[in-house]
VOGU-3710 file (C-alpha; in Angstrom, 3 decimals, decimal comma):
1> xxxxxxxxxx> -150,142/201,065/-83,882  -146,848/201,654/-82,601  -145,270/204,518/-82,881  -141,401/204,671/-82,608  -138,592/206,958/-80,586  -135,646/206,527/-82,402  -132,841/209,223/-82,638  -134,533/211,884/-80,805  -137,624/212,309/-83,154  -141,091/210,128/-84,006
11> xxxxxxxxxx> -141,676/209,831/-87,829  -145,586/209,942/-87,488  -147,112/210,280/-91,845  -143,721/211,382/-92,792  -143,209/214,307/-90,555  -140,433/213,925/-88,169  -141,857/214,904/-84,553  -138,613/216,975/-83,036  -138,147/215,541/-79,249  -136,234/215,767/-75,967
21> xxxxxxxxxx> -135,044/212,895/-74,361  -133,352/212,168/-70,573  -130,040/214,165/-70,293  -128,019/211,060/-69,953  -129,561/209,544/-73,052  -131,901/206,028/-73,391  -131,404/202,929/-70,980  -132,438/199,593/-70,844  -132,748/199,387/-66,786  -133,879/202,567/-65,761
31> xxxxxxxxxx> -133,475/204,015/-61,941  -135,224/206,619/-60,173  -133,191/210,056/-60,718  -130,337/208,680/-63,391  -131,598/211,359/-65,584  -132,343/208,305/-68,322  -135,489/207,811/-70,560  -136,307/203,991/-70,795  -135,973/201,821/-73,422  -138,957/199,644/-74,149
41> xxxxxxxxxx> -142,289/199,450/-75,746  -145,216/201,088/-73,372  -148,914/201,737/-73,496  -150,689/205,100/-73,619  -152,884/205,796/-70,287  -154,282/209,475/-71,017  -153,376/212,771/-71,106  -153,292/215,559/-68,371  -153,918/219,094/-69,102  -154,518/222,715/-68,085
51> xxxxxxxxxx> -157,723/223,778/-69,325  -156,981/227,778/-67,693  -153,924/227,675/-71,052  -154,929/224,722/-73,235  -158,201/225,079/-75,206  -159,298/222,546/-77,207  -157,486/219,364/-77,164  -158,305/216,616/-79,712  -157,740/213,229/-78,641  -159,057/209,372/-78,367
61> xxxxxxxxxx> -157,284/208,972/-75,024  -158,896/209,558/-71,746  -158,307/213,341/-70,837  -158,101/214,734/-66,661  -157,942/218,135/-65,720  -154,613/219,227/-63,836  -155,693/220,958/-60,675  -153,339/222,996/-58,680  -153,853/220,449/-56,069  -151,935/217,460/-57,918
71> xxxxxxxxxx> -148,797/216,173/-57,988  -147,101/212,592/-58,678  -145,221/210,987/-56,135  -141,666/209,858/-56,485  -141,194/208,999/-53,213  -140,358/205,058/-53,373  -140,857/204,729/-49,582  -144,409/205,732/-50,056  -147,078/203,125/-51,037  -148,623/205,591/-53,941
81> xxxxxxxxxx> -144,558/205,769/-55,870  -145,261/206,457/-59,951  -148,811/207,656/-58,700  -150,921/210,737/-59,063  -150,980/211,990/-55,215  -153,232/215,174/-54,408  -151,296/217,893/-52,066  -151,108/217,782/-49,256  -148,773/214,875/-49,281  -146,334/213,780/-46,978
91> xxxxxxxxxx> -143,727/212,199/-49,318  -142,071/213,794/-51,526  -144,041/214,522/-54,936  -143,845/216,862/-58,566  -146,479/219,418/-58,166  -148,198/218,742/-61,842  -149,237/222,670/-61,497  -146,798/224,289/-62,950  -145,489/228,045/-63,278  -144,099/227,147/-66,956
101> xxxxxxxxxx> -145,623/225,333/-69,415  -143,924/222,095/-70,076  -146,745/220,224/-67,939  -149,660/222,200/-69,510  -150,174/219,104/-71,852  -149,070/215,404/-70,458  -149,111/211,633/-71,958  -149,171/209,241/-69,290  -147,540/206,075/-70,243  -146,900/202,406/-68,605
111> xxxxxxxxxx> -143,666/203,010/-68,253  -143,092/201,141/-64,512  -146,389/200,344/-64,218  -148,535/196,629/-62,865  -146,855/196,533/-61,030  -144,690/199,356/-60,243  -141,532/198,645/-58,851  -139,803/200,514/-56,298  -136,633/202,912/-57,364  -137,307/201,895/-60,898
121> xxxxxxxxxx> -138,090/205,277/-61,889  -141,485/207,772/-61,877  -142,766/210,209/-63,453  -142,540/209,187/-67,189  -144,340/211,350/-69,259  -144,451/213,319/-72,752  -144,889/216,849/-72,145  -143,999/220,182/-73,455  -140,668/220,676/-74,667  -138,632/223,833/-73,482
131> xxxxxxxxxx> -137,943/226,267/-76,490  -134,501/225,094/-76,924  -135,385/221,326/-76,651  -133,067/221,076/-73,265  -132,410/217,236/-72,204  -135,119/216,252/-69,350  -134,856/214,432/-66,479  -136,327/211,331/-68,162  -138,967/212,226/-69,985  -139,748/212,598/-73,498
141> xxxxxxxxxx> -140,535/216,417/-74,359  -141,740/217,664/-78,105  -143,446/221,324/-78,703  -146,640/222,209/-77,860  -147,947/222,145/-81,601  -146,161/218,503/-82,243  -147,709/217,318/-79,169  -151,113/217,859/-80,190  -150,756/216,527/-83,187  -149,453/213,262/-81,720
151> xxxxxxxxxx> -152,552/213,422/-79,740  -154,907/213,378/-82,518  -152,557/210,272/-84,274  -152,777/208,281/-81,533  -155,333/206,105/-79,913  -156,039/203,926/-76,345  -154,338/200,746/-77,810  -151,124/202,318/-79,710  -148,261/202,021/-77,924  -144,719/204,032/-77,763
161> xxx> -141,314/202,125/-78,718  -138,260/204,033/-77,183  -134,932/202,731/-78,951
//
């Protein structure tokens, strides 16, 4: 199935699925840092969570513990750019560990993925929103409820279509 990002929301059984997108909006050719959410059609890997403020989480994808050791590097002179990284690092990298709790729950997708190309952009994930639904800086962001009820909608082979 495909589900599809149109207009800042996902219609998912008729309920419209409220989300944030990259402040600057959607774009076709993405860059690392242009504050932009891609355009395109892209796979869902698994989801990340903290089990110390998520309980259960229902879900057909492939689930990892975060760990206050990990991070994601978006770094594109290092060889492991739009990678999970563990700390200590020496590139630069987003600690996935968070104070808040916009990266207690987070959908990996394909977005620059096999293979990934340098400065195309990293770090493209659906995660919590922020109560107010504040532009990201690329990602797609819905509330904590909305996210897990993508989760149980949505399956290894679906795929997300950002218009």
């Amino acid at each position: 199935m495909i589900f599809t990002l149109k207009n800042k929301f996902i219609n998912i059984d008729n309920y419209n699925l409220k989300c944030a997108i990259g402040k600057r909006g959607t774009k076709k050719n993405k860059r690392e840092g242009d504050k932009f959410t891609p355009i395109g059609t892209y796979r869902f890997i698994g989801v990340y969570y903290r089990k110390d403020r998520i309980d259960k989480l229902k879900t057909n994808l492939k689930k990892k513990i975060i760990k206050k050791s990990m991070g994601w590097c978006d770094d594109f002179r290092s060889k492991d750019y739009n990678k999970e990284i563990k700390f200590p690092f020496n590139y630069r990298a987003e600690n996935l560990y968070r104070s808040d709790n916009i990266y207690d729950i987070i959908i990996e997708i394909s977005y620059n993925k096999s293979p990934t190309i340098k400065k195309r952009g990293s770090a493209i994930f659906i995660h919590i929103a922020k109560r107010n639904y504040s532009p990201t800086k690329g990602c797609i962001a819905m509330s904590k409820n909305d996210i897990k009820f993508f989760l149980k909608k949505i399956s290894k082979g679906d795929k997300i279509k950002i218009i």
